[in-house]
PABA-50444 format. One line per 8 residues: number of its first residue (from 1); their letters; for each residue z, y, x of C-alpha. Coordinates in Angstrom, 2 decimals, padded with zeros to 5 digits. Layout:
N
NUM) A) Z/Y/X; ...
// end
This chain:
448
1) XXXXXXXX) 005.96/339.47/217.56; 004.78/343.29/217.03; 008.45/344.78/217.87; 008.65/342.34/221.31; 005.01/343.60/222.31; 006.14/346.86/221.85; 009.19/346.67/224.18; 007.28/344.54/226.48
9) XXXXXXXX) 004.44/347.34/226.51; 007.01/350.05/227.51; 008.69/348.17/229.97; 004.88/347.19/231.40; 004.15/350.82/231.50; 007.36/352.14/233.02; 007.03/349.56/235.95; 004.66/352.59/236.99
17) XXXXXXXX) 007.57/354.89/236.55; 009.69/352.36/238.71; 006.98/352.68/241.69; 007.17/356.23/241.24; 011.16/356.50/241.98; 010.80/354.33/245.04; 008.35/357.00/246.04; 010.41/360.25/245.24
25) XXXXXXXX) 013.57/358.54/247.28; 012.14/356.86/249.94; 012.59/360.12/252.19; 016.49/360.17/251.49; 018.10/357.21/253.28; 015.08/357.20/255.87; 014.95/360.36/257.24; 017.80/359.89/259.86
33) XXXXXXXX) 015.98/356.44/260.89; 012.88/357.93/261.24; 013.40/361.55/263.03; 016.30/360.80/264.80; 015.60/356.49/266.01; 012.31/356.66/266.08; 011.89/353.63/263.05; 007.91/353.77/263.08
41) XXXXXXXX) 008.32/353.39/267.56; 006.21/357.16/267.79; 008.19/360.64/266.95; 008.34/362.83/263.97; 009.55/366.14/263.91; 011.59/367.54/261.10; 008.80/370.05/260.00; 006.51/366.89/259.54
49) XXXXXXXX) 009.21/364.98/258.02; 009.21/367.40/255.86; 006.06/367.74/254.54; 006.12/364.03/254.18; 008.44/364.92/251.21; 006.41/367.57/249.77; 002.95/365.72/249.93; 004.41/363.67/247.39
57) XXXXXXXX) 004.53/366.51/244.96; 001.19/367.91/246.04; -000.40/364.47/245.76; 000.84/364.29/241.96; -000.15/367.67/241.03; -003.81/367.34/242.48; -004.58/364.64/239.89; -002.66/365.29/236.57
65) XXXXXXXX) -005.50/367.15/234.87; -007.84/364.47/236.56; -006.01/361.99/234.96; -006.11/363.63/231.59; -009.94/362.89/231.25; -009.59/359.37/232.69; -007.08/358.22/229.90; -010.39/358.93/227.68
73) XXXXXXXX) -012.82/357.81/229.60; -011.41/354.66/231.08; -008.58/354.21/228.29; -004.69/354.70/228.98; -004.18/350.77/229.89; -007.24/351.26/231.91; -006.24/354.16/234.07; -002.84/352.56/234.67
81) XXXXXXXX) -004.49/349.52/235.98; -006.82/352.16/237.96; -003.56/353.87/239.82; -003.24/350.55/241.63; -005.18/351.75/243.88; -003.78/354.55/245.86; -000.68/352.65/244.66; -001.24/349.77/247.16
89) XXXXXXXX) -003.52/352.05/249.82; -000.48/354.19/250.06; 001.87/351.76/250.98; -000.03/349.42/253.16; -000.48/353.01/255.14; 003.42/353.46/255.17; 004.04/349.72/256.47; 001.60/350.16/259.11
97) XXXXXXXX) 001.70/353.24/260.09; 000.74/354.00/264.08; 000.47/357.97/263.53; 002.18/360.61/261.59; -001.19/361.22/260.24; -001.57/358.08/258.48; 001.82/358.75/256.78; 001.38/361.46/255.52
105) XXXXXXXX) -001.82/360.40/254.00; -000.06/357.36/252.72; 002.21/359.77/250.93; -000.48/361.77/249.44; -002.04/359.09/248.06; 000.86/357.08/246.66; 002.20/360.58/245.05; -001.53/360.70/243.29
113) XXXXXXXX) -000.56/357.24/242.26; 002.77/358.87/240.74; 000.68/361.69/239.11; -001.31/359.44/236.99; 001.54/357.24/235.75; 003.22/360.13/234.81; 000.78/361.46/232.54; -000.94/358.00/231.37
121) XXXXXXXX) 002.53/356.12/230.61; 004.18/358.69/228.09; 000.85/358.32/226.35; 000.11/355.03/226.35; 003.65/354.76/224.96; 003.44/357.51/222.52; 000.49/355.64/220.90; 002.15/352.21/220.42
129) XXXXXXXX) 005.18/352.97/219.25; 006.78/352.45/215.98; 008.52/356.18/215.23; 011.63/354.90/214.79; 011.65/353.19/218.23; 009.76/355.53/220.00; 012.39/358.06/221.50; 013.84/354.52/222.77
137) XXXXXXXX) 010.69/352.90/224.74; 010.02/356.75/225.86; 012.97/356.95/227.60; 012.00/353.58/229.50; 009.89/355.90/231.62; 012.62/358.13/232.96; 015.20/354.96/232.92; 013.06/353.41/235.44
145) XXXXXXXX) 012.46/356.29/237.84; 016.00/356.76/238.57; 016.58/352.56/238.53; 013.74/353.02/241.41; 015.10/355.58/243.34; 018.32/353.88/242.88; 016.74/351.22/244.43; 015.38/352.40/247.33
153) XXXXXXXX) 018.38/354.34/248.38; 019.87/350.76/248.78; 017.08/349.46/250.69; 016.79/352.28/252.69; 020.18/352.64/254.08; 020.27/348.86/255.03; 016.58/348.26/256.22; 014.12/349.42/258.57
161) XXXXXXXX) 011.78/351.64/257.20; 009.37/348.98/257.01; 011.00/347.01/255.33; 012.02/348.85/252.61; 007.86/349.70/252.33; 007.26/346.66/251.93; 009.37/345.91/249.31; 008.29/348.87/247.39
169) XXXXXXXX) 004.20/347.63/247.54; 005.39/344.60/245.31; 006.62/346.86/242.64; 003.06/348.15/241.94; 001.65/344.54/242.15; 004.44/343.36/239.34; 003.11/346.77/237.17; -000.14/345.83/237.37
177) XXXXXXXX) 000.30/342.39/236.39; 002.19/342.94/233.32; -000.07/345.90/232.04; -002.73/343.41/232.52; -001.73/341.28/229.92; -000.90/344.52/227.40; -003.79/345.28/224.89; -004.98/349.25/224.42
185) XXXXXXXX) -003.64/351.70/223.06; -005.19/351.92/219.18; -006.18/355.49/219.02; -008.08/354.82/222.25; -010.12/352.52/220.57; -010.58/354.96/217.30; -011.30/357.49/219.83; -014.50/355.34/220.61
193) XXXXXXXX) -015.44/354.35/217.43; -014.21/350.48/217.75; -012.29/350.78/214.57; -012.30/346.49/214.71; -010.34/346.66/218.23; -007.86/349.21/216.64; -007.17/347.10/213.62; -006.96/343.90/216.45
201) XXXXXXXX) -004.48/345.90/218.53; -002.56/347.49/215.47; -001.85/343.86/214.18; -000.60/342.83/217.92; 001.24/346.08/218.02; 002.80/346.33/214.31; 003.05/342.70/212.71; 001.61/341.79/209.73
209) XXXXXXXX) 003.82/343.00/207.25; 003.16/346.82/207.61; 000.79/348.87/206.07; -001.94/348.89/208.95; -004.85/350.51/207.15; -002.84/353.36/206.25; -001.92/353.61/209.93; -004.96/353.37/210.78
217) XXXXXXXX) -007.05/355.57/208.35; -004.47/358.12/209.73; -005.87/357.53/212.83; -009.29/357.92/211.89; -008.59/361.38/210.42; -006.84/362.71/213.21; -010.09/361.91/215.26; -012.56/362.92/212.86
225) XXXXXXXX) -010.63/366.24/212.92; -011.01/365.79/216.98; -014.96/365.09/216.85; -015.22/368.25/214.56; -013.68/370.48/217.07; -013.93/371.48/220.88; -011.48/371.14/223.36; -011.15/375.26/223.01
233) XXXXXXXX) -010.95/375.27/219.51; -008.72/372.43/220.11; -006.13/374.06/221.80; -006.42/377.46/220.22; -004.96/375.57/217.01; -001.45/376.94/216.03; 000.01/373.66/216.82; -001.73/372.84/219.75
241) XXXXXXXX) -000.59/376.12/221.87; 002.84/375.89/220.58; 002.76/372.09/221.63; 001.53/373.78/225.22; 004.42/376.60/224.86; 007.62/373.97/224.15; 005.95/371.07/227.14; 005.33/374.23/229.80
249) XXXXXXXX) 009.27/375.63/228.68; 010.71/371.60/229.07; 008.71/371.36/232.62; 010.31/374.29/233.73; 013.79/374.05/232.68; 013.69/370.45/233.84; 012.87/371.85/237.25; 014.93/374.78/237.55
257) XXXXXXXX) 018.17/373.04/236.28; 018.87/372.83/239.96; 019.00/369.06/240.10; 017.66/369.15/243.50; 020.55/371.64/244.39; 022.87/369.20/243.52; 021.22/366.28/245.17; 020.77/368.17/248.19
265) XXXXXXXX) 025.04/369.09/248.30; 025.76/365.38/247.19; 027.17/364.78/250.83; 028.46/368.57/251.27; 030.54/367.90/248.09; 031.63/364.33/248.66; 033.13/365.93/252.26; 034.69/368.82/250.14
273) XXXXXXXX) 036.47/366.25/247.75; 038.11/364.73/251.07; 036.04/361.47/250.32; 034.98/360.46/253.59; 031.80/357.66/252.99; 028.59/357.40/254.76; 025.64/359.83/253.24; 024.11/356.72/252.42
281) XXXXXXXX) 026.31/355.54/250.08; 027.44/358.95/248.64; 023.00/358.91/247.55; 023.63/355.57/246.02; 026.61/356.26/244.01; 024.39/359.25/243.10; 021.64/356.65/241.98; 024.04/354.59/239.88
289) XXXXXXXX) 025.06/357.37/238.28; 021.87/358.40/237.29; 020.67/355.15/236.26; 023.92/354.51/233.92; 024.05/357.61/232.56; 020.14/357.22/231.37; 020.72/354.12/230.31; 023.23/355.69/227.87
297) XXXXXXXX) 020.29/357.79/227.00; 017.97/355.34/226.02; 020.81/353.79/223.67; 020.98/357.29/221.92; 017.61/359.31/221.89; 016.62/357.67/218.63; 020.06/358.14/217.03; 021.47/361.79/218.16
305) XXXXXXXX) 018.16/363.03/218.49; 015.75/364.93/221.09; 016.89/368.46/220.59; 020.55/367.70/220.10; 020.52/365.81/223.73; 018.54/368.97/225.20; 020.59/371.62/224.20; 023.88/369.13/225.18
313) XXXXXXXX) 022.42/368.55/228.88; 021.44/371.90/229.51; 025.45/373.25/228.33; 026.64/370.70/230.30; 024.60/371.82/233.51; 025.16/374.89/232.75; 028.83/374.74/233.18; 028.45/372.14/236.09
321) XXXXXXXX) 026.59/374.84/238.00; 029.00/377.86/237.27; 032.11/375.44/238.60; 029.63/375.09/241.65; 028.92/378.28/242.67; 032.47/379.44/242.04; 033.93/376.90/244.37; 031.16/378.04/246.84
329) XXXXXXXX) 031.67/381.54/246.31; 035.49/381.12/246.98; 034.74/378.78/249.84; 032.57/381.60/251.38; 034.84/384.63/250.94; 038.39/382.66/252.05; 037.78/378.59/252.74; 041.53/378.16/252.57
337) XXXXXXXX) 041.36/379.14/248.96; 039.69/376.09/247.89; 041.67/374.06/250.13; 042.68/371.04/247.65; 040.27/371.70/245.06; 037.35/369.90/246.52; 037.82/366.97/243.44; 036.36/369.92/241.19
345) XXXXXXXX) 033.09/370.41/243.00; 032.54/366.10/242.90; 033.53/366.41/239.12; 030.94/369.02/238.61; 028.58/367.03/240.72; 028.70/364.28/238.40; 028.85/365.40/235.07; 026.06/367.14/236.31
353) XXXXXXXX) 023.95/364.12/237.17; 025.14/362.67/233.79; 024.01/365.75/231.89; 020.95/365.77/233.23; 019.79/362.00/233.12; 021.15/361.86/229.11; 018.76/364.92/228.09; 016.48/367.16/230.06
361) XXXXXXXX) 015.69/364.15/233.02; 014.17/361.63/229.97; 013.73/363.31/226.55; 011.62/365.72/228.66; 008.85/362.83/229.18; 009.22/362.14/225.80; 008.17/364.96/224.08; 005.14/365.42/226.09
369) XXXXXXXX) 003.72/361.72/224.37; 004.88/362.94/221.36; 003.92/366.68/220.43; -000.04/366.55/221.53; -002.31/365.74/219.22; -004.65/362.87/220.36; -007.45/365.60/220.42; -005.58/367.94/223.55
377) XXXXXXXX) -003.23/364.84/224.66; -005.23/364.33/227.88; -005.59/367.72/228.71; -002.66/369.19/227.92; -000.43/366.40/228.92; -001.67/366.48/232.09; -001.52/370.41/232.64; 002.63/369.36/231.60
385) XXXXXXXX) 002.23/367.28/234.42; 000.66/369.43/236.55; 003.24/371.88/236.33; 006.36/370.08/236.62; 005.00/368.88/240.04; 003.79/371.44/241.07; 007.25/373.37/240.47; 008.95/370.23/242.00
393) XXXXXXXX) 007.08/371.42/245.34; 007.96/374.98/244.36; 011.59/374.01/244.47; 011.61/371.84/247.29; 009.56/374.18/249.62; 011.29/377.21/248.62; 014.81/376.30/248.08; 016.73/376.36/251.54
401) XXXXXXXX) 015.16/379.57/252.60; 017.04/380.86/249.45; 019.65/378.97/250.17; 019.76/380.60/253.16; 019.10/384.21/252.69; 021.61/384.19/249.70; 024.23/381.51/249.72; 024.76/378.43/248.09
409) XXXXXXXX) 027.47/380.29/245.40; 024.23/382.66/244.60; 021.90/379.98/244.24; 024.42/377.82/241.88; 025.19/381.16/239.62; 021.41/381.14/239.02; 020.49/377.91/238.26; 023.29/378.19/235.36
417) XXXXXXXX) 021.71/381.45/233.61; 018.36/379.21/233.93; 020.06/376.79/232.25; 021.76/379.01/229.92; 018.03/380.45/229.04; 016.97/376.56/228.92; 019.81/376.34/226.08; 018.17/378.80/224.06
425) XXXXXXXX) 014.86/377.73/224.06; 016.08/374.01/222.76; 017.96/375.45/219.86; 015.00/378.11/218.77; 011.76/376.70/219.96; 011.76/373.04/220.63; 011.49/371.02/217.34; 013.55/367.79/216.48
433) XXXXXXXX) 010.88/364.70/216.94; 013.42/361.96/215.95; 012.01/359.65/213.36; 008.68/361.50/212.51; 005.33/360.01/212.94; 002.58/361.81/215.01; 000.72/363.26/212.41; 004.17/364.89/210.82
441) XXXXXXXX) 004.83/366.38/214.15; 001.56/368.40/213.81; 002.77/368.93/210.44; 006.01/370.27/211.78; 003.95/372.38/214.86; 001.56/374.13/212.10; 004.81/375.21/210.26; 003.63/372.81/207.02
// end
């Protein structure tokens, strides 16, 4: 029973993750219905369609560290049952929507909603899992993103936009059910002093047959060491900033990979390849790409390992990107050059996307439940969070002015020395996580 309430507690808890991909691609397949056919019956400009997308990321980023004191106050199955909320408020305000005001605050609030999960669900997950599964149910998080954004880049190309809304408000209903019925995390309940509910939820968790007071005197220490600390002292431990050091480098690279580069050419590139499909489609073979080749992930994360997949993605990308901007550079300088050769920039497109959803798109999420110690893990892992949405706006805002000034070929030959850089800081500062338990990755962090 322990192993099926551990899958079944993963899958709960990435339900959140699978609101949150409706969320990040509901603006693809809609935009055209919305700025250009009036889908809502009132008009919305480009510039506010726009910033529909990037109140999203500034919704998310708002409440990370927020969200980091409410997985200890209100406990990580609480504050997942919590981000119903502007879950639900969000999307009743994009189904009935008379105003542009009133979606953009619907966006806001369901990208809070996407915030939370993202820091509460790696933890919660983190906590319950046995180490040899752990990379595995991790992954779930990152699995169901793209499965939702997959998702609503079906619904959206076929459906009004209200439609495909309302669809998407069941998804957080169905989450919050099924988390319902989860029990706590056990260090939560250490964390308080209910050692009785830890044993209770270790024994749901873990079976019978395992060692559970070990486990749990483990826990015990960990939080004595907690209690005997501040959050300064905390985080000026040797493991603790280099914890803060690897999640701030995976955040970045993540990023900066330029996955949205890619996803923004997906139609560009499908054109160039002489494969002449509807944008809508070319964004859902994108989708089923993703979703397959993270699928493939979860399959592998607890057998090739978290490093080896990083530093495999990022070469990967790496060379995905150089292919890109050299086609672009060559399409720039003399089109006719390329003329024929537009199969290489949709081969680069998707090994790309592969590349990307086998390493730095999950195992990224993964580390952050796993290198914290439970005495930083809501502060830190939501200052991880903080920062990879915050550069996800970054990106967004900023990238077709650069586009722009420099060229696409320019903006591909960057992202691959970023990725290149990315490579370097897998191999020398990220640390292999596969198999260990949470107390020997502190081990590992303090150099012991």
């Amino acid at each position: 029973m322990g192993i099926l309430l551990q899958y079944f507690a993963a899958f709960s808890s990435a339900l959140g993750a699978l609101s949150a991909g409706t969320a990040l691609g509901w603006t693809s397949n809609l935009q055209h219905k919305i700025v250009f056919f009036s889908d809502y019956g009132f008009k919305v400009t480009e510039v506010e369609f726009s910033l529909l997308g990037s109140m999203l990321n500034l919704g998310a980023a708002s409440v990370c560290v927020l969200t980091g004191f409410m997985i200890n106050y209100f406990g990580r199955r609480g504050t997942m049952l919590l981000v119903l909320i502007p879950f639900i408020l969000g999307w009743c305000l994009l189904i009935t929507a008379i105003n542009v005001t009133m979606l953009i605050i619907g966006r806001a609030l369901i990208g809070m909603a996407c915030g939370a999960c993202c820091v509460s669900c790696p933890v919660y997950v983190g906590e319950i899992a046995d180490k040899e599964i752990r990379g595995k149910l991790g992954s779930f998080f990152q699995l169901l993103i793209t499965t939702g954004i997959m998702l609503v880049f079906i619904l959206g190309a076929y459906n009004s936009s209200q439609i495909t809304s309302s669809v998407c408000a069941f998804i957080p209903l169905l989450f919050g059910f099924c988390i319902f019925f989860c029990p706590e995390s056990p260090a939560f309940y250490v964390m308080k002093g209910k050692h009785d509910k830890a044993m209770i939820s270790l024994k749901r968790f873990r079976g019978k047959s395992t060692d559970l007071y070990a486990e749990l005197n483990s826990l015990i220490e960990e939080e004595e060491l907690r209690m005997s600390q501040n959050v300064k002292a905390a985080l000026r431990k040797k493991s603790s900033m280099k914890a803060m050091i690897i999640a701030c480098g995976l955040m970045f690279f993540q990023q900066l990979s330029g996955i949205n580069a890619v996803i923004f050419y997906t139609t560009t590139i499908f054109k160039d390849a002489k494969i002449e499909i509807k944008p809508e489609l070319a964004t859902i073979i994108v989708g089923v790409i993703q979703v397959l080749a993270t699928f493939v992930a979860t399959l592998t994360v607890d057998k090739i390992g978290r490093k080896m997949l990083l530093i495999i993605s990022d070469v990967f990308m790496a060379l995905c990107t150089l292919m890109l901007g050299t086609y672009y550079g060559l399409k720039e300088s003399n089109e006719e050059s390329v003329k024929g050769y537009g199969w290489i920039s949709l081969l680069s497109l998707c090994v790309f996307i592969i590349a990307f959803s086998l390493g730095f798109g999950p195992v990224a999420w993964i580390m952050i439940g796993e290198i914290f110690s439970s005495d930083v893990k809501g502060f830190a892992g939501s200052m991880a969070g903080t920062i990879n949405w915050s550069l996800a706006f970054a990106v967004t805002a900023v990238y077709p002015t650069i586009r722009e000034l420099i060229g696409p070929s320019l903006c591909f030959l960057i992202f691959t020395i970023l990725s290149t850089l990315g490579i370097l800081f897998s191999i020398f500062i990220v640390p292999e996580t596969k198999g260990k338990s949470l107390a020997e990755i502190q081990q590992n962090l303090e150099g012991k």
